[in-house]
Kinemage of the C-alpha trace (Angstrom):
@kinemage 1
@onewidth
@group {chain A} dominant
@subgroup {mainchain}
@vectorlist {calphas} color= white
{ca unk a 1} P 0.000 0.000 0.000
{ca unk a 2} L 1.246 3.354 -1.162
{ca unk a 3} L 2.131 5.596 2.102
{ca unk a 4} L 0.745 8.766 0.114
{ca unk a 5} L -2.933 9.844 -0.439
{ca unk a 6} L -4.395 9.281 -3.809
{ca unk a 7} L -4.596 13.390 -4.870
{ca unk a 8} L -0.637 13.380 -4.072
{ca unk a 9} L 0.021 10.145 -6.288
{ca unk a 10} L -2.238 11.832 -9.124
{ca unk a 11} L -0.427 15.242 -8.737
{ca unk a 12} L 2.469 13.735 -8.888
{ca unk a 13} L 1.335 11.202 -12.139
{ca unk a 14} L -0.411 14.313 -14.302
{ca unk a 15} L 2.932 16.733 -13.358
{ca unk a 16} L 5.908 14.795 -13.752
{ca unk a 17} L 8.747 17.465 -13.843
{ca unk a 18} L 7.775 18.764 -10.099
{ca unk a 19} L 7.465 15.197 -9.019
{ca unk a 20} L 11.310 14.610 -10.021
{ca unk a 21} L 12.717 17.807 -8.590
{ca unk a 22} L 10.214 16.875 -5.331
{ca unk a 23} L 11.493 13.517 -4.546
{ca unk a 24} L 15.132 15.104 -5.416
{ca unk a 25} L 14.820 17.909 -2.856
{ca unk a 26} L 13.260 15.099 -0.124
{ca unk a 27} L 16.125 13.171 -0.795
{ca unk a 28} L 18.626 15.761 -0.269
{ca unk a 29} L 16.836 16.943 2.920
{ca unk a 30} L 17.022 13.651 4.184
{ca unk a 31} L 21.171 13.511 3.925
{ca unk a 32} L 21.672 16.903 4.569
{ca unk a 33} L 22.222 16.406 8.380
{ca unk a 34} L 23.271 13.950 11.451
{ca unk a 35} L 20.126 12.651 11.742
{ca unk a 36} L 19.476 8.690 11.557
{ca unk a 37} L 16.416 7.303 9.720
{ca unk a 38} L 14.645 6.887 13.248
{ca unk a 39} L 14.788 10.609 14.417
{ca unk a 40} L 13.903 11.844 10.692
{ca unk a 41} L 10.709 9.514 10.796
{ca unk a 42} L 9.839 10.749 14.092
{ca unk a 43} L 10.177 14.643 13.489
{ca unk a 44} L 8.394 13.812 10.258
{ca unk a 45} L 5.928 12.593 12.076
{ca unk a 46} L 6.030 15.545 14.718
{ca unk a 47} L 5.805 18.129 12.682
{ca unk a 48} L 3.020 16.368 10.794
{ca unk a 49} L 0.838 16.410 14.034
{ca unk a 50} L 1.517 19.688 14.828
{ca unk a 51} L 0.602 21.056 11.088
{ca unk a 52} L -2.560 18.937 12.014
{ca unk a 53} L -2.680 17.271 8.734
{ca unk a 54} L -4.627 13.973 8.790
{ca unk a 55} L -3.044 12.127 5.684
{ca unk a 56} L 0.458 13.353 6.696
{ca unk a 57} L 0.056 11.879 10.122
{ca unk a 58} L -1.067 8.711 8.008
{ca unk a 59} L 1.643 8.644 5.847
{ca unk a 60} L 4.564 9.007 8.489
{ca unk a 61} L 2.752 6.743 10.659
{ca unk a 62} L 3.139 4.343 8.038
{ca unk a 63} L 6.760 4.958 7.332
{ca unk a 64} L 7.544 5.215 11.126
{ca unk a 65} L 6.022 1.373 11.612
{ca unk a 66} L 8.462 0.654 8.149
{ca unk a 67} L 11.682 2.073 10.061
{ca unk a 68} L 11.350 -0.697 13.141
{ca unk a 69} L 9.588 2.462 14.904
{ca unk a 70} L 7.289 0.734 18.127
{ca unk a 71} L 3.783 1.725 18.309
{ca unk a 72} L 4.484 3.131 21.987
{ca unk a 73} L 7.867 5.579 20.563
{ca unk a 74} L 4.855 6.959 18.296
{ca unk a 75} L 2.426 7.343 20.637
{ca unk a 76} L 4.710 9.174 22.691
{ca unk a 77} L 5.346 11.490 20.153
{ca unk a 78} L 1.901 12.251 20.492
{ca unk a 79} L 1.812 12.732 24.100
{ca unk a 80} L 4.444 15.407 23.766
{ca unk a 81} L 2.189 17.262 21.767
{ca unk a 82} L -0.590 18.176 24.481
{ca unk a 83} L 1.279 20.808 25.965
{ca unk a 84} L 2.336 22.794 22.893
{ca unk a 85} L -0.805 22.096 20.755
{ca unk a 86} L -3.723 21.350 23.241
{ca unk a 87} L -5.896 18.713 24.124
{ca unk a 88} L -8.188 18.541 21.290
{ca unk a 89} L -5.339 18.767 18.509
{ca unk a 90} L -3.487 15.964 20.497
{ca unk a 91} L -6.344 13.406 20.607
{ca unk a 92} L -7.248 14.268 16.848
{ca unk a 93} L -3.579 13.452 15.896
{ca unk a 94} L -3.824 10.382 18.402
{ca unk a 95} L -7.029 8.410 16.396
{ca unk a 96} L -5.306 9.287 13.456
{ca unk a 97} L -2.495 7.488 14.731
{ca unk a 98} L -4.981 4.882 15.860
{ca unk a 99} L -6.268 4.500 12.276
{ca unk a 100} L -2.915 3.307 11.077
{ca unk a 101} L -1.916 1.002 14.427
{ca unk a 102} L -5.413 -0.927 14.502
{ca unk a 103} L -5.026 -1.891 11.400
């Protein structure tokens, strides 16, 4: 199963130039740094939850459970978030995290 919603795999389909340079830049994000695959994954996931974007949180769910990430390391990611984004932001990011880990 593709980690990325279906208007983001059509974008990407119907404009193929920006899907090249898009996946280049990611790429070059990605080894730009000191970071290991674990903390990227979980800052990707972060700063999805805090951008409070429901397919993002998905996706990097997804990808988190691909890097050997636990279920409980994600779910404390989400418990961080209560005191910087609230209570109902934090249990909206925390079924969406549920959506992916009971499946």
């Amino acid at each position: 199963m593709s980690d990325k919603p279906k208007a983001h795999h059509q974008f990407m389909t119907e404009f193929p130039a920006i899907a090249t340079a898009y996946e280049q830049l990611a790429a070059a994000s990605h080894d730009n740094g000191p970071l290991d695959d674990k903390t990227r994954q979980l800052v990707k996931l972060a700063l999805a939850i805090g951008l409070g974007h429901e397919g993002a949180v998905h996706a990097h769910t997804r990808r988190a459970l691909e890097s050997g990430i636990t279920p409980a390391e994600i779910k404390h990611i989400v418990t961080l978030a209560v005191t910087t984004l609230g209570m109902p932001n934090t249990v909206a990011a925390y079924t969406w995290v549920n959506d992916i880990l009971n499946n």
